[in-house]
N, C-alpha and C positions, 0 to 999 in steps of 0.2 A: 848359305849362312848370312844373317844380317849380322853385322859385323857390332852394331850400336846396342844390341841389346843381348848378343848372345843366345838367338835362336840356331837351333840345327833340325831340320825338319826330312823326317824319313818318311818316304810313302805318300800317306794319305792327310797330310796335318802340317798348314799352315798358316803364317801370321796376317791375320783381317786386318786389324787396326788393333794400337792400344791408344792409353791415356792416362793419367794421372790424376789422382786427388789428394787432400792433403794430409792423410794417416792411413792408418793397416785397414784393410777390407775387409769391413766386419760381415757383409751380408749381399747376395745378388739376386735380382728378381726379375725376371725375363717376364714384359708384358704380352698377355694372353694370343694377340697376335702376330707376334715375335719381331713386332715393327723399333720397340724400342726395351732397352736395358736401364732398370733403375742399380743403383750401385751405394749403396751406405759406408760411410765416414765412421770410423770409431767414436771420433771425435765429434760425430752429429748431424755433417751436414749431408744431405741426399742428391744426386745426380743424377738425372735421364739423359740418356745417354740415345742415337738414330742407330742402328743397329748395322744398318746399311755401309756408314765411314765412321762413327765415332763422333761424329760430331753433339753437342751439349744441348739438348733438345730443351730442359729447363733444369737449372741449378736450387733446388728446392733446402729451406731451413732446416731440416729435420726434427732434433733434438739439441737443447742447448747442453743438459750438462753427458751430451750422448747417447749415439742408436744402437741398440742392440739388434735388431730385426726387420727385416721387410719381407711382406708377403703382396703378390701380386697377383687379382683372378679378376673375374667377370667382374665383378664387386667394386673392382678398382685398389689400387694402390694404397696399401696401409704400410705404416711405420709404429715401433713398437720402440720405446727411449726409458733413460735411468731417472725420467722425470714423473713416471709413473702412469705416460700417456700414451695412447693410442692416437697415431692420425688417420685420419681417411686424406687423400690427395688430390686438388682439382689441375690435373697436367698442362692443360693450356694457359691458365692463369699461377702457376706454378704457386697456388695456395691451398692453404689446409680448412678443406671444405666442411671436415667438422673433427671431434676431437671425443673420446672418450678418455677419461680418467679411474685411476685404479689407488689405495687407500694403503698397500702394503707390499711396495717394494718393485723395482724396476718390471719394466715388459719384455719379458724375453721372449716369449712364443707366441706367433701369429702362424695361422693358418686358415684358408679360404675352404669351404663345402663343396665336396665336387660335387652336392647335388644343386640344381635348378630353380627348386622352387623349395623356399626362397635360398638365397646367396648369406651365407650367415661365415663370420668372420671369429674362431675360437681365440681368444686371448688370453694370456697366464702372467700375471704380472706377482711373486713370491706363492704363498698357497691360493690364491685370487684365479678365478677361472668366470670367464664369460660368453656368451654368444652375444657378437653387436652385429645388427643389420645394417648396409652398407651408406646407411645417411648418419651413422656413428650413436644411436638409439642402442637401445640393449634390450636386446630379447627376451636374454633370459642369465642372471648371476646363480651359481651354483655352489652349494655350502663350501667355506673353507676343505680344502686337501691338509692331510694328516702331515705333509711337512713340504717344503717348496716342490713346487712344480717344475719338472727338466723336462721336461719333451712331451709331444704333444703329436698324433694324428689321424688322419679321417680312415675310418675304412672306405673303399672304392666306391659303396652306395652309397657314402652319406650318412647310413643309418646311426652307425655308432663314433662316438668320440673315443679315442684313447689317451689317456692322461697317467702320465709317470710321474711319480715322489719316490723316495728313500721310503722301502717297504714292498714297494708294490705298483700295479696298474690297474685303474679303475676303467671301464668303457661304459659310456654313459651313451644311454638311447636318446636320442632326437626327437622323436615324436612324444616320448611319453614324459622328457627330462628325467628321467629317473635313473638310478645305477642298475644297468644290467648285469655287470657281471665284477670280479674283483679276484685278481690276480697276484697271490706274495708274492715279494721278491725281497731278502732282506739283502740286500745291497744298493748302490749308487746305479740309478740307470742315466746312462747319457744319451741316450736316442732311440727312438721308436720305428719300425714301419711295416706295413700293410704289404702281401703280396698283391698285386693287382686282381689274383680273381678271390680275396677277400677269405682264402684258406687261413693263411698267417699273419700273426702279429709277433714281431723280431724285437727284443732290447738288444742295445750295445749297453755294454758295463763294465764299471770300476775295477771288477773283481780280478783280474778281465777275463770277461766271458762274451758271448753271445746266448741269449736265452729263445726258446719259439713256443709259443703256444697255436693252440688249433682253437679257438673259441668256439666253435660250435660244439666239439664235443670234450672240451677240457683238458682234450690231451696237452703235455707241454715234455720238451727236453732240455737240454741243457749241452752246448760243448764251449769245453775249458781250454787251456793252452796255449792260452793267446801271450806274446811278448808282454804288452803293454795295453792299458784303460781302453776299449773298442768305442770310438766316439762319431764312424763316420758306417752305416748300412745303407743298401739300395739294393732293391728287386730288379733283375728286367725286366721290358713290359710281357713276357711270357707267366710272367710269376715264375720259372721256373729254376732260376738263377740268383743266389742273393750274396752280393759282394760285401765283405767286412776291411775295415781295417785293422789293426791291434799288434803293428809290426811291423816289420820291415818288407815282409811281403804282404801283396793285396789276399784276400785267400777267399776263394769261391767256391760256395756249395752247390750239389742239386739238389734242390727241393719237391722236385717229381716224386709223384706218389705217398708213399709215407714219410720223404724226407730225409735232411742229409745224417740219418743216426746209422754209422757203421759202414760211412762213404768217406773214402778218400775225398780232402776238396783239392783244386787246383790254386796251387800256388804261383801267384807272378810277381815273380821278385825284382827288388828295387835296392840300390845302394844303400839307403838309405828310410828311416821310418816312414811309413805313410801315413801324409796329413791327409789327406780332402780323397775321396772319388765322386762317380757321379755315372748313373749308364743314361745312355738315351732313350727318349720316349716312346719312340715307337719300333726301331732297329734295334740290333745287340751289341753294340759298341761299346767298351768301359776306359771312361777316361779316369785315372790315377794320378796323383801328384806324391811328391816325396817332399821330406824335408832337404834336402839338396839343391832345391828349385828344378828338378826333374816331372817332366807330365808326360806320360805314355797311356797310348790306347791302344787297349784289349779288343782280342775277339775269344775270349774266353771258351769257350765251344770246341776251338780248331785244333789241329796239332801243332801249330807253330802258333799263338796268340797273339804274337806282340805285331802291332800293326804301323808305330809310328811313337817315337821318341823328340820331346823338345825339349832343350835347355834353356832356365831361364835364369835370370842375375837373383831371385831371391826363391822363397818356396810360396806354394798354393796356398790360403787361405782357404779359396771358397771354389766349387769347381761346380757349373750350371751349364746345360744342352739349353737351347733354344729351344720352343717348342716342335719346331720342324727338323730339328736335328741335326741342321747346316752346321751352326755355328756353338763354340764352345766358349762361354766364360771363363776367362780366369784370376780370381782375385788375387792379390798378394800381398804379405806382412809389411812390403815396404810403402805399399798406397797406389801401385800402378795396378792397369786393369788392362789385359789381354784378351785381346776375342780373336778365337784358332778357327779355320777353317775346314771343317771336315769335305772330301770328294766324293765320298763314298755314299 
């Protein structure tokens, strides 16, 4: 037990380094080769952070009147602020190597292309959607959305965009720009995402539910019963596993074959609601956070799951695996920033 910050570490999970910034941890972005951690300020300003100890690789401006978002790929490092702006990042010179600008309303969602050629960066700044190529140039602007944009993600080729408003999901094709397909949903979505082999596309929502479509062939279901608004989903990399929050237990489905319609899921419960999860990249490991400042990780799969519980003085914010899977971020509402050690 470290006595100064209130960790207790069972198993396989413990304390790397932390550090501090000076408000709640709105957002974390593990650089592509997991050498260093950017970490956003509510308040604006951005951090890179050495992955290695913690130490402050460069203190970057952000946003002056506040960051909402950072995403981080081949592309390089972007930030997304209430200023209506998009940065691109140059790390070594910790300045803003170029900047796109948006006309109607903060930048909440950035996301990078897993495809290669080219590296294109989707941005949503209110109903506002864009592709910018990574010299901060624009691709391609795409008509207003029918009401703000909440979530935003790629399917696993690349080919299609997914984009949620109040109503519904539009996935919009990359090569042709044009709307491929369109999805009701008359409720609040708060999060989107993709199974890895590109079967499903998952909302978390308002309602609260969880929604899943199969787009290739239109199939879609629906399961309800959730505690509270589901605002935090993540696949394994099987595709075969898709964690929800919406409670006080984490609760995980199979998605094998037809899917989880008329499957018990597994419940791993927490004192307390769950903020944040997060599974890792390439293993099955599911990290969890509560609002109690509790983080435990799952092996979902096993007959006994629970694999490692840590206490911490405030709750999760943001909960990000490295891309190698070592190391765990962990943000929190009070400004300090955890990175856990996985053994496994």
């Amino acid at each position: 037990m470290d006595a100064s910050t209130g960790f207790v570490a069972e198993m396989q999970l413990t304390k790397h380094w932390a550090a501090n910034i000076e408000d709640y941890v709105i957002d974390l972005a593990w650089s592509p080769d997991t050498h260093h951690l950017a970490v956003a300020s509510a308040s604006g300003p951005v951090t890179v952070f050495a992955a290695a100890d913690g130490a402050t690789v460069q203190p970057l401006l952000g946003h002056e009147e506040g960051t909402n978002t950072l995403a981080w790929g081949p592309g390089g490092l972007a930030s997304g602020g209430q200023d209506g702006k998009v940065h691109l990042w140059d790390i070594p010179s910790g300045q803003i190597a170029a900047t796109a600008s948006f006309d109607r309303g903060w930048v909440e969602h950035l996301a990078w292309s897993p495809a290669e050629s080219p590296f294109l960066l989707a941005a949503a700044a209110g109903r506002e959607l864009a592709l910018l190529r990574p010299d901060g140039t624009v691709h391609h602007r795409f008509p207003l959305a029918p009401k703000t944009i909440s979530a935003l993600s790629w399917s696993p080729s690349g080919r299609h965009l997914a984009v949620a408003y109040f109503g519904g999901v539009c996935l919009w094709d990359i090569t042709t720009l044009a709307a491929y397909k369109e999805f009701a949903y008359a409720n609040s979505i708060h999060a989107l995402t993709w199974s890895g082999d590109g079967k499903w596309l998952v909302s978390g929502n308002q309602d609260p539910s969880v929604h899943l479509w199969v787009p290739e062939t239109d199939f879609e279901f629906h399961m309800s019963g959730y505690e509270s608004k589901v605002k935090d989903i993540d696949f394994d990399h099987t595709a075969r596993w898709l964690a929800t929050s919406g409670g006080q237990d984490a609760c995980v489905w199979d998605c094998q074959g037809n899917g989880p319609e008329g499957r018990e899921p597994a419940m791993l419960p927490h004192d307390a609601k769950v903020c944040a999860l997060a599974y890792q990249n390439r293993h099955g490991l599911l990290a969890t956070g509560s609002e109690d400042g509790v983080v435990m990780l799952w092996s979902p799969e096993r007959a006994k799951p629970l694999r490692a519980t840590v206490r911490m003085p405030t709750p999760a914010t943001k909960l990000s695996w490295s891309k190698d899977d070592r190391l765990l971020a962990v943000g929190t509402s009070k400004g300090t920033l955890y990175v856990l050690r996985s053994e496994t």
